[in-house]
C-alpha positions in Angstrom: 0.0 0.0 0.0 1.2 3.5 -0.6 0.7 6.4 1.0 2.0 10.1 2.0 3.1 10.9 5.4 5.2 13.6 6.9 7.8 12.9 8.9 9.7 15.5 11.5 13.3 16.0 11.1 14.8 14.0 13.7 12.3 11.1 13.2 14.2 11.5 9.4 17.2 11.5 11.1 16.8 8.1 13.3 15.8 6.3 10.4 18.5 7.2 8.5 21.6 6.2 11.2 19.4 3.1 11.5 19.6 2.5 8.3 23.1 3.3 7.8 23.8 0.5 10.8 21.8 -1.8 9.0 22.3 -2.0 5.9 18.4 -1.9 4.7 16.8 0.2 2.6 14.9 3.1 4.0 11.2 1.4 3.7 12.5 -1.6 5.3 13.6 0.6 8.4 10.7 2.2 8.6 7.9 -0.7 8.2 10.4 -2.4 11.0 10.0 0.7 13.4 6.4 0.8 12.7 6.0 -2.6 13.1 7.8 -3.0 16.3 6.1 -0.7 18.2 2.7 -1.2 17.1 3.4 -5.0 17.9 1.5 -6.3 21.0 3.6 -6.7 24.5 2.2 -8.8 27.3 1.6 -7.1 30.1 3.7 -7.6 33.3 2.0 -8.2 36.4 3.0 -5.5 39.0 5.0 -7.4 41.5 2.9 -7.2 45.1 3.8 -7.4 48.5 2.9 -9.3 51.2 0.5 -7.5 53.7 1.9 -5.9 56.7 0.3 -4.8 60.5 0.8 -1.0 60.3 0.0 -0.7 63.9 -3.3 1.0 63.6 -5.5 1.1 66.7 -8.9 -0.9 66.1 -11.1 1.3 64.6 -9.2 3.4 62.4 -9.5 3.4 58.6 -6.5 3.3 56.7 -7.9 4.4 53.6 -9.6 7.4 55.0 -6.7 8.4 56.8 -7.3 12.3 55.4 -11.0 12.2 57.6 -8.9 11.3 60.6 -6.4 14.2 60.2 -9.2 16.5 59.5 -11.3 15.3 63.3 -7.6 15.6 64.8 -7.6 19.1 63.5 -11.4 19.9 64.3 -11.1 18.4 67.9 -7.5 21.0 68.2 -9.5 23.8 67.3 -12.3 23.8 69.1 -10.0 22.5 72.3 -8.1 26.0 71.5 -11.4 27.9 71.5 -12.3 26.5 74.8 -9.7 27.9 76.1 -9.7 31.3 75.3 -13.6 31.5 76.1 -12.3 31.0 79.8 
């Protein structure tokens, strides 16, 4: 199939070392870039680790640990305003 594409210079240039190294024409280079990095790779699981204690006292959510900060930060302030209403 033919067909008309514009290529930027330094996408011009890489093709042209690699085909230099290669020994291949200029097509041959390119349907081999193309090729290769449209081509399929299998995934790779993400490697997990084990679970861990992280020495949280019952009761406390370690996926909401932004809520907790903010009732640590409520329960400061309104300790603070006691205070100065004495």
């Amino acid at each position: 199939m033919r067909t008309t594409l514009t290529l930027e210079p330094d996408v011009v240039k890489l093709l042209h070392d690699e085909q230099y190294r290669t020994k291949k024409t200029f097509k041959e280079v390119l349907n081999s870039a193309v090729r290769s990095s449209l081509r399929r790779r299998p995934t790779k699981r993400p490697k997990l680790l084990p679970p861990r204690a992280m020495g949280l006292r019952t009761g406390i959510d370690p996926r909401d640990l932004a809520g907790l900060a903010d009732e640590l930060e409520a329960e400061s302030y309104l300790r603070t305003a006691a205070r100065r209403c004495r």
